[in-house]
C-alpha positions as a Markdown table, in Angstrom:
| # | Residue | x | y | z |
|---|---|---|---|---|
| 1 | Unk | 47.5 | -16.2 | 1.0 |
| 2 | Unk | 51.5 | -15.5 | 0.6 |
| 3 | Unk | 52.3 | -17.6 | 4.1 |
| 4 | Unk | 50.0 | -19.8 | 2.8 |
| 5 | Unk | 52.2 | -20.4 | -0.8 |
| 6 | Unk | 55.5 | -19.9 | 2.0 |
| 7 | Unk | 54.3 | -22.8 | 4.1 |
| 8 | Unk | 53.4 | -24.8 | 0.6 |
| 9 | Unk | 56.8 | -24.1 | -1.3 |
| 10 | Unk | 59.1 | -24.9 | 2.0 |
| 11 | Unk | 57.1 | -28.3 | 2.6 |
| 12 | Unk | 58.0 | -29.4 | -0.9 |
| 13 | Unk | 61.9 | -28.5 | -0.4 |
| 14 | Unk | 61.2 | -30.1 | 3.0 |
| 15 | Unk | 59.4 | -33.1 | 2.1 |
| 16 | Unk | 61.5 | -34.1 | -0.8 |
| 17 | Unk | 64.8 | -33.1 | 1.1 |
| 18 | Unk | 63.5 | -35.7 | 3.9 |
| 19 | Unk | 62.9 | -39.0 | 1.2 |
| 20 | Unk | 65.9 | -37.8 | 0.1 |
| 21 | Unk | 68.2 | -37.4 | 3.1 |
| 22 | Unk | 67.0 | -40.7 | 4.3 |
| 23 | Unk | 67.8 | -42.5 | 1.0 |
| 24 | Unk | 71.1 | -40.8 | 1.3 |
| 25 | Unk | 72.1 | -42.0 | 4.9 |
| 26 | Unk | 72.3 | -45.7 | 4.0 |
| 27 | Unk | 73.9 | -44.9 | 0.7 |
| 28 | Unk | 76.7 | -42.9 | 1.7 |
| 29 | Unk | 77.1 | -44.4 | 5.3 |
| 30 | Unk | 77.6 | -47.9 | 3.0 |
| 31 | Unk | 80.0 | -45.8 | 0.8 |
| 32 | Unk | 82.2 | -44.1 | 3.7 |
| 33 | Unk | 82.3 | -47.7 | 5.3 |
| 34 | Unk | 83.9 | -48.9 | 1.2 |
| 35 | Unk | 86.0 | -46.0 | 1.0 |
| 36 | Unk | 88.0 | -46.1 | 4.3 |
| 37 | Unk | 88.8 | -42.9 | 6.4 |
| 38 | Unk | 91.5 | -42.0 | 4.2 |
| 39 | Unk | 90.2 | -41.8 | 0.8 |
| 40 | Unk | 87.1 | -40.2 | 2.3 |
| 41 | Unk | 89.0 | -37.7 | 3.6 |
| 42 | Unk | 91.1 | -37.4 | 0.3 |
| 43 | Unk | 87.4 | -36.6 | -1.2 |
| 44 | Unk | 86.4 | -33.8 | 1.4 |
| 45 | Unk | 89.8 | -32.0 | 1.0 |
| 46 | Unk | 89.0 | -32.1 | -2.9 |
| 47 | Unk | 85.6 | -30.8 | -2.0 |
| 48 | Unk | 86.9 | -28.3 | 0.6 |
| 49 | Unk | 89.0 | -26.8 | -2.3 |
| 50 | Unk | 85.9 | -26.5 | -5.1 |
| 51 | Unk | 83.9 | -24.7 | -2.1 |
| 52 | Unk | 86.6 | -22.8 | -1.4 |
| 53 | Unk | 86.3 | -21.2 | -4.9 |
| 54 | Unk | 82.8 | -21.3 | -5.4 |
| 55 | Unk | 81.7 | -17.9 | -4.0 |
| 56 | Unk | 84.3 | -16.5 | -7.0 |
| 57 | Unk | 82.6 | -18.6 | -9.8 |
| 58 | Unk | 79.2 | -17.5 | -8.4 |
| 59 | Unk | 79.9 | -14.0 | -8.6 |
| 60 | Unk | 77.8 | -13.1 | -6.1 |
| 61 | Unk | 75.0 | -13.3 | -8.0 |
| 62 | Unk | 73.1 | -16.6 | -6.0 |
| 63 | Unk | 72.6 | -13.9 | -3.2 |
| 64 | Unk | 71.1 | -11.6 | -5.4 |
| 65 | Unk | 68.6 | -13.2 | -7.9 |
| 66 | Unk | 65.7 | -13.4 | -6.3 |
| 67 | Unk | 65.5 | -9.7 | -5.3 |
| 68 | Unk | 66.6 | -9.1 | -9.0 |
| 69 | Unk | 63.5 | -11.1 | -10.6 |
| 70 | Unk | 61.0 | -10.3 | -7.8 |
| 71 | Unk | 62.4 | -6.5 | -9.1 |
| 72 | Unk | 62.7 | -7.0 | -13.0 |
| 73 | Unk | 60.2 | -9.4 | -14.1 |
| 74 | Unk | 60.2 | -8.7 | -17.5 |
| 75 | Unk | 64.1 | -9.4 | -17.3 |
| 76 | Unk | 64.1 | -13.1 | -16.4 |
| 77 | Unk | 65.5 | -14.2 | -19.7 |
| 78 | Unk | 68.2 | -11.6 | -19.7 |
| 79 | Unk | 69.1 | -12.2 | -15.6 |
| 80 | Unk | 69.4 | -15.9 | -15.7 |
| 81 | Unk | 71.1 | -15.8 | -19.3 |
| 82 | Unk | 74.1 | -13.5 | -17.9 |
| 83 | Unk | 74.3 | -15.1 | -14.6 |
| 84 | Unk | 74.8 | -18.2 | -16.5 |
| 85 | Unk | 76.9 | -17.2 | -19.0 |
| 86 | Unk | 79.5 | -15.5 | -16.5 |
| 87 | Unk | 79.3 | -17.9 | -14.0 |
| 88 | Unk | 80.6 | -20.4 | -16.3 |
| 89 | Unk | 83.4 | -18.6 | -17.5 |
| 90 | Unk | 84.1 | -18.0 | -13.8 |
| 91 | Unk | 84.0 | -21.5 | -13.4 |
| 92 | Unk | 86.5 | -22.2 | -16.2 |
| 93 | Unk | 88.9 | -20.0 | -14.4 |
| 94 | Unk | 88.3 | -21.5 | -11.1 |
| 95 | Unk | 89.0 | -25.1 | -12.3 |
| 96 | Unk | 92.5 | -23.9 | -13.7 |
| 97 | Unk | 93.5 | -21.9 | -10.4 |
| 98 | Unk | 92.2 | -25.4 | -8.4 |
| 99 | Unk | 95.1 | -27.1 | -10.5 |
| 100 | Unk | 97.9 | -24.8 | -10.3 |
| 101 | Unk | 97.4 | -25.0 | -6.5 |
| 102 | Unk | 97.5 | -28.9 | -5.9 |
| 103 | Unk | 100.0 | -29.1 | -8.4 |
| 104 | Unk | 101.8 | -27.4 | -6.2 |
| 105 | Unk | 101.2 | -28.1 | -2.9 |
| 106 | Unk | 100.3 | -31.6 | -3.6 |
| 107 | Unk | 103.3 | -32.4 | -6.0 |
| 108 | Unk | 103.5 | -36.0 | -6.2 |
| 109 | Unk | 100.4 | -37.0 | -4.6 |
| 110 | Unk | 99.0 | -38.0 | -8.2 |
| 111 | Unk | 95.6 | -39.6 | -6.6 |
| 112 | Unk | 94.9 | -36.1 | -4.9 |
| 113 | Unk | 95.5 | -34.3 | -7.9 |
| 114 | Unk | 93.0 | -36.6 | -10.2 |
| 115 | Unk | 90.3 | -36.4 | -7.4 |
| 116 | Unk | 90.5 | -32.7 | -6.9 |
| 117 | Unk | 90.2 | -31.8 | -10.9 |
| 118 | Unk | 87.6 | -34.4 | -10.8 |
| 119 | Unk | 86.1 | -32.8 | -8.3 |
| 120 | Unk | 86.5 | -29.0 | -10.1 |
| 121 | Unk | 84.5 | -30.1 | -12.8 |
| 122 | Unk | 80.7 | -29.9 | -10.5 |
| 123 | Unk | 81.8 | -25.7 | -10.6 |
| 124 | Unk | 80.2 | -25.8 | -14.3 |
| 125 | Unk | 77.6 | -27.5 | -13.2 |
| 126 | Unk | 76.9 | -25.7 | -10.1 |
| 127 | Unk | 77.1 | -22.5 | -12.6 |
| 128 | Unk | 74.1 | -24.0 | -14.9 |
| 129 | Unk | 72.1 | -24.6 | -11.5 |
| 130 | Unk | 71.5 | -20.6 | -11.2 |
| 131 | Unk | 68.3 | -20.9 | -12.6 |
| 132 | Unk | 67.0 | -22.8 | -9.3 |
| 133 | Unk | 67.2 | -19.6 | -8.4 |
| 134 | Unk | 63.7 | -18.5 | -10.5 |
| 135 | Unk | 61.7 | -21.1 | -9.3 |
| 136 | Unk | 62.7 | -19.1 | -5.8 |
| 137 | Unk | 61.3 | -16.0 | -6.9 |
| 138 | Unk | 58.0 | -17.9 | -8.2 |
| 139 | Unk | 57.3 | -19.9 | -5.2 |
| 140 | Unk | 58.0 | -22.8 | -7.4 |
| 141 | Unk | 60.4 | -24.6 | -5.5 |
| 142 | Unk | 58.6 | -28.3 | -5.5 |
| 143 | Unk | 60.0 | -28.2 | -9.6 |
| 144 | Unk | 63.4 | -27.9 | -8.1 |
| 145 | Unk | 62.7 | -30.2 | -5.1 |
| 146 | Unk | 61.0 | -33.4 | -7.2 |
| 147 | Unk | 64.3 | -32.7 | -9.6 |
| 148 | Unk | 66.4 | -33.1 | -7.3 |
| 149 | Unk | 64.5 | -35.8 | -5.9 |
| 150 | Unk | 64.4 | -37.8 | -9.1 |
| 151 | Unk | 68.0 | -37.1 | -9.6 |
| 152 | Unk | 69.3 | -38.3 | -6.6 |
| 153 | Unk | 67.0 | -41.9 | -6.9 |
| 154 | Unk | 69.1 | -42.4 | -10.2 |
| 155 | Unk | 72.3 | -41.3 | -9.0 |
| 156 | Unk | 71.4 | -43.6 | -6.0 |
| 157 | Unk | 71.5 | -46.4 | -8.3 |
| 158 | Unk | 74.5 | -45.3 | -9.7 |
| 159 | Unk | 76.1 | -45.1 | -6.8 |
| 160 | Unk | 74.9 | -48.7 | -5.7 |
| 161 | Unk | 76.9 | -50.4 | -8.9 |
| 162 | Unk | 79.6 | -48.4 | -8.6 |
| 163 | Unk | 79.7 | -50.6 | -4.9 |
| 164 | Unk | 78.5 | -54.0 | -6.4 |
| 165 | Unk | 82.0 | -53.4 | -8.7 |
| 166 | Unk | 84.1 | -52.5 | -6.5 |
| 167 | Unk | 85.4 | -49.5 | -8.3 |
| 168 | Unk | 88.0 | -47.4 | -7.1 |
| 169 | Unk | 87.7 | -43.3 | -5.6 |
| 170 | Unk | 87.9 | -42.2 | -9.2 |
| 171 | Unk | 84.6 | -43.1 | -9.7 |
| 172 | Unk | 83.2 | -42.0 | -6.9 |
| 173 | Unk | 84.2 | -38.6 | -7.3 |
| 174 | Unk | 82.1 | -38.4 | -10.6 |
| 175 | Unk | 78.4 | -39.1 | -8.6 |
| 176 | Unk | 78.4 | -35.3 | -8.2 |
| 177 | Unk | 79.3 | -34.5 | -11.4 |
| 178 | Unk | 76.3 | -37.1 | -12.8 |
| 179 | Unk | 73.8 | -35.8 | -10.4 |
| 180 | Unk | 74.4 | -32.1 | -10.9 |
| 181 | Unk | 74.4 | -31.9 | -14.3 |
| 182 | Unk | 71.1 | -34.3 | -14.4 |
| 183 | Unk | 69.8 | -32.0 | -12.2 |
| 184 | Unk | 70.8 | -29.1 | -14.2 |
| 185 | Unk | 69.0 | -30.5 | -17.4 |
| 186 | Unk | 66.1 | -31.2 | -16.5 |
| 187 | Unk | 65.9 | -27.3 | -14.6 |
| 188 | Unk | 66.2 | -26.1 | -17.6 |
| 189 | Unk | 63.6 | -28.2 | -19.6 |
| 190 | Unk | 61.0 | -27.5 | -16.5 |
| 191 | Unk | 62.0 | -23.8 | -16.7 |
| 192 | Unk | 60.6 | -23.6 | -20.2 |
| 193 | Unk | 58.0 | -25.4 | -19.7 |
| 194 | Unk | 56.8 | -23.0 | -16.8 |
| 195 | Unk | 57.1 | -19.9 | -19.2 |
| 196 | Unk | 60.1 | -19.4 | -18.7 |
| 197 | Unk | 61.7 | -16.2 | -20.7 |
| 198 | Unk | 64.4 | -17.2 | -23.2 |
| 199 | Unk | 67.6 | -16.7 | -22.1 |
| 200 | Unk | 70.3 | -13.9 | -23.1 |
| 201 | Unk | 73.1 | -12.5 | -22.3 |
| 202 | Unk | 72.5 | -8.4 | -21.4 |
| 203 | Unk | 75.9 | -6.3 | -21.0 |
| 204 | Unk | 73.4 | -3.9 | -19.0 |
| 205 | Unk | 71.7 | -6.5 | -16.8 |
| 206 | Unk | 75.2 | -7.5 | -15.9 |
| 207 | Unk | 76.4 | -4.1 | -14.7 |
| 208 | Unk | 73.2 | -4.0 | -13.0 |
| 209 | Unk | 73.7 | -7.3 | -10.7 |
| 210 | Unk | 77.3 | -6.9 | -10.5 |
| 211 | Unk | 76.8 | -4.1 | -8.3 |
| 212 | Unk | 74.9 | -5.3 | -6.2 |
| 213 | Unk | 76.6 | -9.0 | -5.9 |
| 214 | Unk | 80.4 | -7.6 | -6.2 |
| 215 | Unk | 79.4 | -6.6 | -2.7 |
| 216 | Unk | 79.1 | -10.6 | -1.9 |
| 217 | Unk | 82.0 | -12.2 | -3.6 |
| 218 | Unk | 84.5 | -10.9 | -1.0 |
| 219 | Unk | 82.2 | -11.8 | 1.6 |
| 220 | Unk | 81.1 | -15.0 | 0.7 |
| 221 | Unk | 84.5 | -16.1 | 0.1 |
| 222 | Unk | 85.3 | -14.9 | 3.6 |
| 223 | Unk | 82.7 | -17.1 | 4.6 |
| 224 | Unk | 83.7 | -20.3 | 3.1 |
| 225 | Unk | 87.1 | -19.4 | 4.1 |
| 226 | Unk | 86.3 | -20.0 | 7.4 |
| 227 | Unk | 83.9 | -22.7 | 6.5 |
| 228 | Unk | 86.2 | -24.5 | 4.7 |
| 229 | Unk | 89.8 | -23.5 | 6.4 |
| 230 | Unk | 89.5 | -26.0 | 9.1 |
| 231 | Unk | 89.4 | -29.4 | 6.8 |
| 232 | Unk | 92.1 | -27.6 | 4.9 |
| 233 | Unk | 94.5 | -27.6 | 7.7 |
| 234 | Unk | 93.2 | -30.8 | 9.6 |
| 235 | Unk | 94.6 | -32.2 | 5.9 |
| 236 | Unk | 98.1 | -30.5 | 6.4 |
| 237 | Unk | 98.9 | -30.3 | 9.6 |
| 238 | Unk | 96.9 | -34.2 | 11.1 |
| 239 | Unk | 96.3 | -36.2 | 7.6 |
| 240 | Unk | 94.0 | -38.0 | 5.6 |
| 241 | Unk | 92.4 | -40.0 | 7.8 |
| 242 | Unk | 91.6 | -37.2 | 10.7 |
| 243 | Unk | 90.6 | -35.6 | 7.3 |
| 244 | Unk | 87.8 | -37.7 | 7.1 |
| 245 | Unk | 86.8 | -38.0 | 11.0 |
| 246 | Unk | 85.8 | -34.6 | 10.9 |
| 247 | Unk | 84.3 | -34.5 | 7.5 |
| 248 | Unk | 82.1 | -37.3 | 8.5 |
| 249 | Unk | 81.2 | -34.8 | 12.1 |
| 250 | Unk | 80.6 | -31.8 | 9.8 |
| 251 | Unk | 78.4 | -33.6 | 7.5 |
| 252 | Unk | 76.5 | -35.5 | 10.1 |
| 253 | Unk | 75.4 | -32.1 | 11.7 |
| 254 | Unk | 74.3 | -30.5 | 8.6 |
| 255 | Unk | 72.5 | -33.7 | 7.5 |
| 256 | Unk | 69.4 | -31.5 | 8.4 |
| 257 | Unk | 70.8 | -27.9 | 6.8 |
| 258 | Unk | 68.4 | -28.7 | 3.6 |
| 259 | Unk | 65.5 | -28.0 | 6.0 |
| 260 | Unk | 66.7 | -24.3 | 7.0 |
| 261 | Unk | 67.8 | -23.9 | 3.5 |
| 262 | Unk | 63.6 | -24.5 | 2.2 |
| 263 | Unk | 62.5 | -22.4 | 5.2 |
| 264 | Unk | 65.3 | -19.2 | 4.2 |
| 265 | Unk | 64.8 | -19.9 | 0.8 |
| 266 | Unk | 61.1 | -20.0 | 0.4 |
| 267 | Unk | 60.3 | -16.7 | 3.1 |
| 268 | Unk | 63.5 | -14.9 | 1.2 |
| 269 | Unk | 60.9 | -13.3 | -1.9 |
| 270 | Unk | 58.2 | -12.2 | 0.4 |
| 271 | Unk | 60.7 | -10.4 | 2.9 |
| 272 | Unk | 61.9 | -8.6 | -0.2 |
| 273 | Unk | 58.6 | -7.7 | -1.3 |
| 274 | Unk | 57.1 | -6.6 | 1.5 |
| 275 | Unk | 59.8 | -4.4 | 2.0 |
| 276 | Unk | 58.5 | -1.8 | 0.1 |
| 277 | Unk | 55.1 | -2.2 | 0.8 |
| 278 | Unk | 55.1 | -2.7 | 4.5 |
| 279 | Unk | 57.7 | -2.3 | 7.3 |
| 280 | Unk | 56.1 | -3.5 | 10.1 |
| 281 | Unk | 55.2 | -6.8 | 8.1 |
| 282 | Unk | 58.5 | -7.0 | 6.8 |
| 283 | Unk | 60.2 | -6.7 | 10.2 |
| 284 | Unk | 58.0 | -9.5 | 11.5 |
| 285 | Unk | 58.8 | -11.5 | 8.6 |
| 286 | Unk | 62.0 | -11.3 | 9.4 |
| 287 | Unk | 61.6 | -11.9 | 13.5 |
| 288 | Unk | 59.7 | -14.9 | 12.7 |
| 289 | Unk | 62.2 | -16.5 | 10.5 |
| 290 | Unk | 64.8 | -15.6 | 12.9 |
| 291 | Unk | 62.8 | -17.7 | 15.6 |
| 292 | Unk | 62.2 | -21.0 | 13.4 |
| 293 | Unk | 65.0 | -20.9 | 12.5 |
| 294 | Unk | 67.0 | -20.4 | 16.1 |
| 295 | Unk | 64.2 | -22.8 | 17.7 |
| 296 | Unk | 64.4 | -25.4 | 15.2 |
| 297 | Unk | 68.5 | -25.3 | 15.0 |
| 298 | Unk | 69.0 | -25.4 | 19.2 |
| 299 | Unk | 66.7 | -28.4 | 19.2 |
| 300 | Unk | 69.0 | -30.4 | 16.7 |
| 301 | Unk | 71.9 | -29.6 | 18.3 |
| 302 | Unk | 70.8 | -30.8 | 21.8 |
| 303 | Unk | 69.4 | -33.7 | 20.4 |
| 304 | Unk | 72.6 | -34.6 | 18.3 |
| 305 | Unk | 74.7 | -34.0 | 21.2 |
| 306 | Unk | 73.3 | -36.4 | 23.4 |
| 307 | Unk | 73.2 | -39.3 | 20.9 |
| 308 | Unk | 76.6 | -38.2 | 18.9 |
| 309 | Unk | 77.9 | -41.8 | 19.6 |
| 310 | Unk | 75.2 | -43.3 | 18.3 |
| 311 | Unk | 74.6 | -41.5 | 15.3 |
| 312 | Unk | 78.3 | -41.6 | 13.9 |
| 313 | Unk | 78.2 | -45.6 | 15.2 |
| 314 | Unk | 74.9 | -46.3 | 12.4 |
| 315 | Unk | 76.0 | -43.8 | 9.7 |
| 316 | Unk | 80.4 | -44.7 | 10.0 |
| 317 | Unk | 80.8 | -47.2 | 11.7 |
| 318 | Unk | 83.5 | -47.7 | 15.0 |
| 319 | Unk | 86.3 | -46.9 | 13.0 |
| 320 | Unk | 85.1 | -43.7 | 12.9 |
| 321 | Unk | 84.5 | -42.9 | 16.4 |
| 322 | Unk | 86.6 | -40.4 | 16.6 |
| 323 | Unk | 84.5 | -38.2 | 15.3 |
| 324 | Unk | 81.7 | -38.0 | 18.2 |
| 325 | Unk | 83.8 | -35.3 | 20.2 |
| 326 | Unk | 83.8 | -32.9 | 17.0 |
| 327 | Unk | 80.5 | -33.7 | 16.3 |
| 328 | Unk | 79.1 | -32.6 | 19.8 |
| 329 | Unk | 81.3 | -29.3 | 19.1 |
| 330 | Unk | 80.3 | -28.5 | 15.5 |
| 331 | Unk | 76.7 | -29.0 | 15.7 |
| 332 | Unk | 76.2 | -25.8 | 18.3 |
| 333 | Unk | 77.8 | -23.9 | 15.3 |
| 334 | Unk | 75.2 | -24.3 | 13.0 |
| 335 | Unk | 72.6 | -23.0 | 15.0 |
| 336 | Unk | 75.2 | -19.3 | 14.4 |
| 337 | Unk | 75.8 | -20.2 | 10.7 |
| 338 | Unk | 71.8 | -20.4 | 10.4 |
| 339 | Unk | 71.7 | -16.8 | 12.1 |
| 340 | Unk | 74.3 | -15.3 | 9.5 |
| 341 | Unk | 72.0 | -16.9 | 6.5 |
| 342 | Unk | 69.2 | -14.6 | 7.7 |
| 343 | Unk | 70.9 | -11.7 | 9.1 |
| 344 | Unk | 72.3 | -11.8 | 5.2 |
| 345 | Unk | 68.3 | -11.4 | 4.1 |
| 346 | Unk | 68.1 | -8.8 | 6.2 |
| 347 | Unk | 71.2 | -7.3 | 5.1 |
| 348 | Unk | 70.2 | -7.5 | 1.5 |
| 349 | Unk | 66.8 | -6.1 | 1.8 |
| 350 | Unk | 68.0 | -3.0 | 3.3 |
| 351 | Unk | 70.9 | -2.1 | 1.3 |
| 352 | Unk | 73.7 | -2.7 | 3.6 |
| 353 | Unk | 75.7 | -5.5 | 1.4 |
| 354 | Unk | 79.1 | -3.2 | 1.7 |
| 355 | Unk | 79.2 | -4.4 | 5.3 |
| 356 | Unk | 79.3 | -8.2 | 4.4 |
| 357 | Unk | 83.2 | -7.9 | 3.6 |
| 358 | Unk | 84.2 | -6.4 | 7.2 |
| 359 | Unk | 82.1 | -9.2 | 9.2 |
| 360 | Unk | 83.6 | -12.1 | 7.0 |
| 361 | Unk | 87.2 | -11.2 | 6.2 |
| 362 | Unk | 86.6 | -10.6 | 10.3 |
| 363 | Unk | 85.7 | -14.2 | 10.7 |
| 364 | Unk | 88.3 | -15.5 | 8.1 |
| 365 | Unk | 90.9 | -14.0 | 10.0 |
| 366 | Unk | 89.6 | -15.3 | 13.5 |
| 367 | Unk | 88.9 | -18.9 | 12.2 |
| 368 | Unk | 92.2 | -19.1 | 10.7 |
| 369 | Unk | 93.9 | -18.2 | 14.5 |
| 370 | Unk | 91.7 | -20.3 | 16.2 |
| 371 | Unk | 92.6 | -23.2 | 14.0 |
| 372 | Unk | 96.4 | -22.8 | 14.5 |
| 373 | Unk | 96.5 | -22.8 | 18.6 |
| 374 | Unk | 93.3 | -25.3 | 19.0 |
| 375 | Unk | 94.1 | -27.6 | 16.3 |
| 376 | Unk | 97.4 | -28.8 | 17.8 |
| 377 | Unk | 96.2 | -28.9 | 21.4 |
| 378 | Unk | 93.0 | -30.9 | 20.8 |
| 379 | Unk | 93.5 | -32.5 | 17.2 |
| 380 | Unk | 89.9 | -32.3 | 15.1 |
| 381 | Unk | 88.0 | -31.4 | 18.5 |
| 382 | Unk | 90.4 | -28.1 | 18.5 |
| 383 | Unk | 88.9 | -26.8 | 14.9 |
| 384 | Unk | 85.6 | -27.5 | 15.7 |
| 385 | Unk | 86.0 | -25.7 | 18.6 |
| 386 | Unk | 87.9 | -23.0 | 16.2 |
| 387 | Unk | 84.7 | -22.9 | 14.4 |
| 388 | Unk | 82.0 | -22.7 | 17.5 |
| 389 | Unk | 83.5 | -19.3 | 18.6 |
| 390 | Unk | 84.2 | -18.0 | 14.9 |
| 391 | Unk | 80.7 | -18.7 | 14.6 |
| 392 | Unk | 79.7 | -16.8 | 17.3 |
| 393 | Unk | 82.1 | -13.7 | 16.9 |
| 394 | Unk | 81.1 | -13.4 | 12.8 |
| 395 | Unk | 77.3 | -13.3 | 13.5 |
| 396 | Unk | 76.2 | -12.1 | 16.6 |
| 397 | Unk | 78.8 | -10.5 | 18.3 |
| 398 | Unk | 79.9 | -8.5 | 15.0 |
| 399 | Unk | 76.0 | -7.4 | 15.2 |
| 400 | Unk | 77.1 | -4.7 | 17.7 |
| 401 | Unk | 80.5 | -3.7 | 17.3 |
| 402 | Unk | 79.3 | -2.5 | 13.5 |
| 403 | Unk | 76.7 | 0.3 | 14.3 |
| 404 | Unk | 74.8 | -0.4 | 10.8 |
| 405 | Unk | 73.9 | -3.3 | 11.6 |
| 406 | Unk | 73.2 | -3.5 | 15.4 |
| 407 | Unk | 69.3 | -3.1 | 14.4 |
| 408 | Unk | 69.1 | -6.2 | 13.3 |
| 409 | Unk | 70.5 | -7.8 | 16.5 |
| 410 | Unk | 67.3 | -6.4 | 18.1 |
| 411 | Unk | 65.3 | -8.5 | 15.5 |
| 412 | Unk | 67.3 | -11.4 | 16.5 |
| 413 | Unk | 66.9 | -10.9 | 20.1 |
| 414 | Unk | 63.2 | -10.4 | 19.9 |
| 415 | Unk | 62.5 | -13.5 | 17.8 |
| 416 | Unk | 63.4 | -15.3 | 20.8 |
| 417 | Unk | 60.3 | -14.9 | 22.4 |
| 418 | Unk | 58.7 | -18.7 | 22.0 |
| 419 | Unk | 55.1 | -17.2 | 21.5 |
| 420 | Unk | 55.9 | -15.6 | 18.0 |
| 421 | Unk | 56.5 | -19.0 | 16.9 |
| 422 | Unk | 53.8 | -20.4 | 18.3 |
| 423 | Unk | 51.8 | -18.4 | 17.3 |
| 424 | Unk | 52.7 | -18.9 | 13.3 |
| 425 | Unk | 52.3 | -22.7 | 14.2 |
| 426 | Unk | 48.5 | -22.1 | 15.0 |
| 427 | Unk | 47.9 | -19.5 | 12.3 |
| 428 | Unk | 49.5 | -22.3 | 9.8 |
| 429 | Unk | 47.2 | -25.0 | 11.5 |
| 430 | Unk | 43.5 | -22.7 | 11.4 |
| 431 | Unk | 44.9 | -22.0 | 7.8 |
């Protein structure tokens, strides 16, 4: 019954993430084309920046939520309430830091400033989005998916005029500010609907999350760091343009991320609840989602690597050929960030969350020295590169220098065996 509400609640993410994804290919390859390498690149740097601070306006709390409702049920008003609440107060102080760095080390460059506060305001928005987080907990992610869904079909069309007029970047920095919040609105009106608790803010509650997800904020800003870092310095130390080129690799190889996303997301409450309940079944949960998830991510990258020219040709264009050589770097590296999403289940479920800061300060640290002696001798190709082995190092490597954690290497290893997932492929299909 449970793999059978898994299976349902991850085809809906899946499904709608698909319609979605493919809509969004011939939108936004249209829009890079408009936009030029340069002011695409000007975008990404603006993005890089607001995800660069995210992991502080969150809190930590997006990594702790689920486990938190599946725990406190009768809470749900309070939880959501105060991780809302905080989070945009976060977010208000994020936005301001965002301009006193530009301001500085972009004085003068009066486009880049406009696009990056621009840009600063989707942290509120992003802050409101929390409560995606119950439809999680409930299995009722196809809400959030046909939201999303319907949002992004008018944004689309937003999108579309904002071509037909020829407007300039401006604009175009304020389709994610339209679609979150549209998204965020309607989240909130569903969550009601649902039975949703009303929502409060609880001093108590707040205490209560915070420390658990204080544990993540370091960490998850580590992460980013390193996620983030390389566009960062492409933008300093190669430009706008090479800016761009490797935005446009980094983006084409997590065109499918949305998938692992659904699958993590929707397995994520019934790992936490049979933790409690049953070890062995919880281990396996957690082997199995390792292998779908390895399985599913080494297939994409082999496929992506042999058609890389292609695939930048139909979604950029030939100006943006320079982009195939990161590409074929960056997409093995997502099969390792894919790893570190579930070793953080894992992680969370057992208790070990004061760990998280020593494996991604760790890669931080690493990515940022990779990225100053390959960057210069290979250009864009040099920080993917960077990232690859950062990548590697930060989630499996890490696995067995830190003794805590080296169990869960074992899970990882023995999720590799092909018949455990095709075994769940026939169980889904006599189901």
């Amino acid at each position: 019954m449970i793999k059978n509400k898994v299976f349902k609640n991850a085809s809906w993410l899946i499904v709608c993430k698909v319609i979605q994804a493919l809509v969004g290919l011939v939108i936004s390859s249209i829009t890079v084309r408009y936009l030029g390498d340069s002011n695409f690149g000007i975008i990404n740097y603006a993005s890089s920046l607001v995800s660069f601070v995210l992991p502080v306006m969150q809190l930590g709390f997006n990594h702790v939520l689920v486990q938190q409702t599946v725990s406190h049920p009768e809470e749900e008003g309070k939880i959501y309430g105060t991780a809302i609440l905080l989070s945009m107060i976060s977010s208000a102080a994020c936005m301001i830091g965002i301009f006193g760095f530009v301001s500085i080390a972009n004085a003068g460059e009066n486009e880049k400033i406009i696009v990056c506060m621009l840009q600063s305001i989707v942290l509120l928005a992003q802050a409101i989005e929390t409560i995606q987080y119950w439809f999680q907990s409930k299995l009722l992610s196809k809400y959030f998916a046909i939201t999303t869904l319907v949002a992004y079909f008018i944004v689309s069309i937003y999108k579309i005029v904002l071509l037909i007029l020829k407007t300039n970047v401006y604009w175009f920095v304020t389709v994610g500010l339209f679609d979150l919040f549209l998204i965020d609105a309607i989240l909130l009106i569903v969550y009601r609907k649902n039975g949703g608790q009303r929502l409060s803010f609880s001093w108590a509650v707040a205490k209560r999350m915070f420390s658990k997800s204080k544990h993540y904020i370091i960490s998850s800003l580590m992460v980013t760091f390193f996620a983030q870092t390389d566009k960062i310095m492409i933008n300093f130390m190669l430009g706008d343009a090479e800016t761009g080129w490797y935005s446009a690799a980094v983006s084409t190889a997590l065109t499918t991320s949305f998938v692992f996303s659904a699958i993590i997301d929707s397995m994520r409450p019934s790992i936490f609840a049979r933790y409690n309940d049953e070890k062995r079944g919880y281990e396996e949960r957690v082997v199995l989602l390792y292998s779908v998830v390895i399985f599913a991510s080494l297939l994409q990258a082999a496929i992506m690597t042999v058609f890389a020219k292609i695939i930048i040709g139909i979604l950029y264009g030939a100006d943006f050929y320079n982009a195939v050589g990161a590409l074929r770097i960056v997409v093995w590296y997502t099969t390792f960030s894919y790893i570190g999403s579930v070793r953080n289940v894992w992680i969370l479920a057992e208790g070990k969350q004061k760990y998280l800061w020593v494996i991604n300060l760790s890669g931080a640290l690493f990515n940022i020295l990779f990225n100053l002696i390959f960057i210069p001798i290979w250009g864009i190709n040099g920080a993917a590169f960077a990232s690859l082995i950062t990548q590697i190092f930060t989630n499996v490597v890490l696995g067995y220098i830190i003794r805590p954690i080296s169990y869960n290497n074992k899970l990882m290893l023995k999720s590799l065996n092909p018949k455990i997932l095709i075994n769940a492929i026939k169980n889904i299909k006599n189901n």
